[in-house]
C-alpha atoms as an extended CHARMM CRD file, in Angstrom:
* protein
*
       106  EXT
         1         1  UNK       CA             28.9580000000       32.7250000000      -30.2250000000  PROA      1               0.0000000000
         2         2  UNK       CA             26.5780000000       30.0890000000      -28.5460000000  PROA      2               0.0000000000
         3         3  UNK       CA             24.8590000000       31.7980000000      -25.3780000000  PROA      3               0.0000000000
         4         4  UNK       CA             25.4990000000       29.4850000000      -22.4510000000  PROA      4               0.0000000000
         5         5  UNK       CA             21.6440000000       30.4170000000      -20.6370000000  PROA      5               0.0000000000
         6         6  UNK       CA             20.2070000000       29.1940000000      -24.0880000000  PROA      6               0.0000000000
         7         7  UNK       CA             21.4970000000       25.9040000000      -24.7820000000  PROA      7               0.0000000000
         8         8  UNK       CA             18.7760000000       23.2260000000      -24.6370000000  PROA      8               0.0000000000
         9         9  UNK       CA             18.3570000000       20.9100000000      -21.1580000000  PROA      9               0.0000000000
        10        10  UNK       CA             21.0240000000       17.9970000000      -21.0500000000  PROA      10              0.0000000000
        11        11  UNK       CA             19.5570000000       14.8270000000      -20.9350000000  PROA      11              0.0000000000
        12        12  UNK       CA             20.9180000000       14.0370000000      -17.7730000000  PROA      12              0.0000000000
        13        13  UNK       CA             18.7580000000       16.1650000000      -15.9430000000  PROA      13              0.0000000000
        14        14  UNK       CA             15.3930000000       14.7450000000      -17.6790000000  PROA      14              0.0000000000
        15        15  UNK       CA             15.7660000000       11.7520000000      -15.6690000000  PROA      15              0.0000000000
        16        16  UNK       CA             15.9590000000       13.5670000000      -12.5330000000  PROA      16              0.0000000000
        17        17  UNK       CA             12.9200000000       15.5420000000      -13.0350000000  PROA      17              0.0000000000
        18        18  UNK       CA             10.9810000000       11.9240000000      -13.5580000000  PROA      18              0.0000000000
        19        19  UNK       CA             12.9000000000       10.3310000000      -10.7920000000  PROA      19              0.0000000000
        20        20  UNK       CA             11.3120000000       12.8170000000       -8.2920000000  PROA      20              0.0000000000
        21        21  UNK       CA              8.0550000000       12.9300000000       -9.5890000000  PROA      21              0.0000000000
        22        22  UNK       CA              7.6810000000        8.5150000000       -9.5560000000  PROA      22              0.0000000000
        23        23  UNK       CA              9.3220000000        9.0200000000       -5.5980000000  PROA      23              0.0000000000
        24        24  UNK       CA              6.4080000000       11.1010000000       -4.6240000000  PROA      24              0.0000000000
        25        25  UNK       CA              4.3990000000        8.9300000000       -6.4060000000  PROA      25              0.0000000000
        26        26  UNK       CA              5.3510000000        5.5380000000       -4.9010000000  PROA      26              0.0000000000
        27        27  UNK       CA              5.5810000000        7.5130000000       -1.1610000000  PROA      27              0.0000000000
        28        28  UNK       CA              1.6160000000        8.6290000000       -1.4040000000  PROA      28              0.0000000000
        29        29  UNK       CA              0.9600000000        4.8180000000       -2.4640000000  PROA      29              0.0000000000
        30        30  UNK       CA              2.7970000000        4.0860000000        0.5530000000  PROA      30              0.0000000000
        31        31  UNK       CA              0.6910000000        6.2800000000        2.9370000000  PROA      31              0.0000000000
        32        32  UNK       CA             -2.5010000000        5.1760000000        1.2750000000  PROA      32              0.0000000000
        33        33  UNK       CA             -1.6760000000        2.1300000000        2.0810000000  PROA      33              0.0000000000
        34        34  UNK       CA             -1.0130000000        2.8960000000        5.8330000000  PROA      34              0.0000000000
        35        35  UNK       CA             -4.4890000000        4.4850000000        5.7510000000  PROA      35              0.0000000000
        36        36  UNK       CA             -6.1360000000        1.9820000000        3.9680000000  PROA      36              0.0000000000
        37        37  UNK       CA             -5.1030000000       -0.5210000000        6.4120000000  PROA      37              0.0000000000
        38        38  UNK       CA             -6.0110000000        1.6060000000        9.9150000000  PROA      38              0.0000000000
        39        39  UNK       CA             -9.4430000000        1.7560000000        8.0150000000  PROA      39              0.0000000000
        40        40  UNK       CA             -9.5320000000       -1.4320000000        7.5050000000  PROA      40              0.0000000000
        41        41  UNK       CA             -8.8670000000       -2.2710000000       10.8570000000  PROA      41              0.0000000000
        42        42  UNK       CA            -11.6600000000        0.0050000000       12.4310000000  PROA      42              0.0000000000
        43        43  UNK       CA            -14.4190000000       -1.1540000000        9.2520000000  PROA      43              0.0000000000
        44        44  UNK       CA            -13.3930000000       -4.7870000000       10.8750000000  PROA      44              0.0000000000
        45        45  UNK       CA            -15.2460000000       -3.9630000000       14.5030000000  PROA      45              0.0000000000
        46        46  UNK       CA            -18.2670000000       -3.6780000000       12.3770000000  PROA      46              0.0000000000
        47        47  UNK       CA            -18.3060000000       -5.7850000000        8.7300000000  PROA      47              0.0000000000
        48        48  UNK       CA            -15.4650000000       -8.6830000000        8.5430000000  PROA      48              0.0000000000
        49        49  UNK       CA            -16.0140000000       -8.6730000000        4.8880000000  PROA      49              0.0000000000
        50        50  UNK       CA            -16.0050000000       -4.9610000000        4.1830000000  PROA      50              0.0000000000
        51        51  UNK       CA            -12.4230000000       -5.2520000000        6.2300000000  PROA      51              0.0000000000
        52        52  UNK       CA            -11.3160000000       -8.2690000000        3.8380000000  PROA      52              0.0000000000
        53        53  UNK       CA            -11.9360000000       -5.9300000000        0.9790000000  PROA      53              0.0000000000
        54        54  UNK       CA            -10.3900000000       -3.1160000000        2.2680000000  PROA      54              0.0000000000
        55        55  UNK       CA             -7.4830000000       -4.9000000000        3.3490000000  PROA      55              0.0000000000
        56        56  UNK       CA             -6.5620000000       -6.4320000000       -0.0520000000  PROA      56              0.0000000000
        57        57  UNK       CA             -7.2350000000       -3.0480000000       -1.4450000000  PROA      57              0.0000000000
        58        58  UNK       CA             -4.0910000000       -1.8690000000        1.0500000000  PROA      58              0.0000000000
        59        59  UNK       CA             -2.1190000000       -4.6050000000        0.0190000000  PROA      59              0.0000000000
        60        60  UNK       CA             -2.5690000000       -3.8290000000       -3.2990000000  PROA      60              0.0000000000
        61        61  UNK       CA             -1.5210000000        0.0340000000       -2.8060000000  PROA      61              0.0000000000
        62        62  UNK       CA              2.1770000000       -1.5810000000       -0.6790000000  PROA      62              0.0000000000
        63        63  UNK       CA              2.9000000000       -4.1320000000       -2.9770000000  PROA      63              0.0000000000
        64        64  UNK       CA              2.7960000000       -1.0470000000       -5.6170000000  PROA      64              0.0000000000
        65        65  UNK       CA              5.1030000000        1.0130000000       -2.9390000000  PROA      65              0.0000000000
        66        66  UNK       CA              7.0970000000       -1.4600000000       -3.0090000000  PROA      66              0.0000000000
        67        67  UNK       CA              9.0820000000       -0.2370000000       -6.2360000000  PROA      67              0.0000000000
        68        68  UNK       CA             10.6400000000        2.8020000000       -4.5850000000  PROA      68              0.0000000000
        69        69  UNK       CA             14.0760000000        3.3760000000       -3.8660000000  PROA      69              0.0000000000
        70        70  UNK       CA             13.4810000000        5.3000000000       -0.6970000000  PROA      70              0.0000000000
        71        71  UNK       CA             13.8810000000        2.6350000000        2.5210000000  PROA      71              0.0000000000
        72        72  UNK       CA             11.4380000000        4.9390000000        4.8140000000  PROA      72              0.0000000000
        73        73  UNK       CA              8.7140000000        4.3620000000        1.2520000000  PROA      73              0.0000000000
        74        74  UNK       CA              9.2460000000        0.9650000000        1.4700000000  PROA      74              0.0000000000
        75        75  UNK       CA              9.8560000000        0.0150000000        4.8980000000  PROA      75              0.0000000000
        76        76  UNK       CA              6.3930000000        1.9810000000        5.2670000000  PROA      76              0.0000000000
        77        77  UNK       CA              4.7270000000       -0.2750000000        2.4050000000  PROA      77              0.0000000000
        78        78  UNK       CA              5.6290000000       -3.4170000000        4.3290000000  PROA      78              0.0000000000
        79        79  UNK       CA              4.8490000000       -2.5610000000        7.3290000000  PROA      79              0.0000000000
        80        80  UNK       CA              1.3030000000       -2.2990000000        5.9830000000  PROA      80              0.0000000000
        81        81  UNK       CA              1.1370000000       -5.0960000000        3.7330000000  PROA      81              0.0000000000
        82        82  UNK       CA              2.4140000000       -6.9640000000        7.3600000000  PROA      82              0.0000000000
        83        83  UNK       CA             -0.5110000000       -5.3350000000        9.4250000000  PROA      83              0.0000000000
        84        84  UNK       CA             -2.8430000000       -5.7530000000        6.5640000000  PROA      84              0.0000000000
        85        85  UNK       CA             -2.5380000000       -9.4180000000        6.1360000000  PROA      85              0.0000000000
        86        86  UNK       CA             -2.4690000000       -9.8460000000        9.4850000000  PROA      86              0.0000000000
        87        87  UNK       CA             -6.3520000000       -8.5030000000        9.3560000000  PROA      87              0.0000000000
        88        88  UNK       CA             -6.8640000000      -11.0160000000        6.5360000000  PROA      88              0.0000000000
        89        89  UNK       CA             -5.5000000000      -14.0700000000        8.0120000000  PROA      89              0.0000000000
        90        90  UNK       CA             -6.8690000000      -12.8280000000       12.2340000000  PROA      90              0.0000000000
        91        91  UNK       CA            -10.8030000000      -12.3160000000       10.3740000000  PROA      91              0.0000000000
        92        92  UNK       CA            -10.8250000000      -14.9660000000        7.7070000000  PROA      92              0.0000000000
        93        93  UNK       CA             -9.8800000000      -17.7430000000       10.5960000000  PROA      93              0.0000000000
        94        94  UNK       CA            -12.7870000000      -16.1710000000       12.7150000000  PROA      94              0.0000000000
        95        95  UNK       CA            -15.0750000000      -16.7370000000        9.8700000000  PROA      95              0.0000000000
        96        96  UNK       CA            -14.1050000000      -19.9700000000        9.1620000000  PROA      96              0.0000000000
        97        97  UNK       CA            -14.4700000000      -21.0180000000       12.3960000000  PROA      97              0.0000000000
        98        98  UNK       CA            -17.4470000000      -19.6730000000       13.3780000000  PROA      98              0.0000000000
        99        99  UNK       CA            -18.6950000000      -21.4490000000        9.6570000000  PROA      99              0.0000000000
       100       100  UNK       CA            -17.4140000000      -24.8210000000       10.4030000000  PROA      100             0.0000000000
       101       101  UNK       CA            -18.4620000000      -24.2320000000       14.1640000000  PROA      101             0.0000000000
       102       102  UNK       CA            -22.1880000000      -23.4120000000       12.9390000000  PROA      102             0.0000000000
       103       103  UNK       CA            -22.1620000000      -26.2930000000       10.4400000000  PROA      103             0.0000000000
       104       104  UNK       CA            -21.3210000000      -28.6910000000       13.0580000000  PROA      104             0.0000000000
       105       105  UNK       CA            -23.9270000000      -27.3800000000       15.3920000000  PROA      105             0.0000000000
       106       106  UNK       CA            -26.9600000000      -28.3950000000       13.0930000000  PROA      106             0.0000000000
């Protein structure tokens, strides 16, 4: 007789085991991301390009997020991709108009 508490793992339940581990994966991408976007918004009071950076960086990290089949995950992950380029597109037009603004000026 076969003992039934020594028969090898189905393979059903090997996907499981991986399914969890990528979820908790993909949700700390999604709260880096959430972080690396707050920081980018505070680094932007004091370096515009150290906040472009970081912001692409938290893009980066949602777009990555954005793979998970959790909606909180990725409904986090765009929400900070959002707020991020937001940062982008708010600092970049500053810069370019101050540049164009300067340019004109001498």
């Amino acid at each position: 007789m076969i003992d039934q508490d020594k028969t090898p793992k189905q393979a059903s339940e090997a996907p499981q085991v991986l399914g969890t581990t990528r979820t908790r994966k993909l949700m700390w991408l999604a709260v880096v991301s959430i972080f690396l976007t707050v920081a980018a918004w505070i680094i932007g009071s004091f370096s515009g390009f150290a906040a472009l950076a970081v912001s692409a960086a938290a893009i980066v990290a949602g777009a990555f997020a954005l793979k998970s089949r959790r909606n909180g995950v990725r409904n986090t992950a765009i929400t900070s991709i959002i707020a991020a380029g937001v940062l982008i597109v708010v600092i970049s037009a500053f810069m370019i108009v101050l540049y164009v603004g300067m340019r004109s000026i001498t």
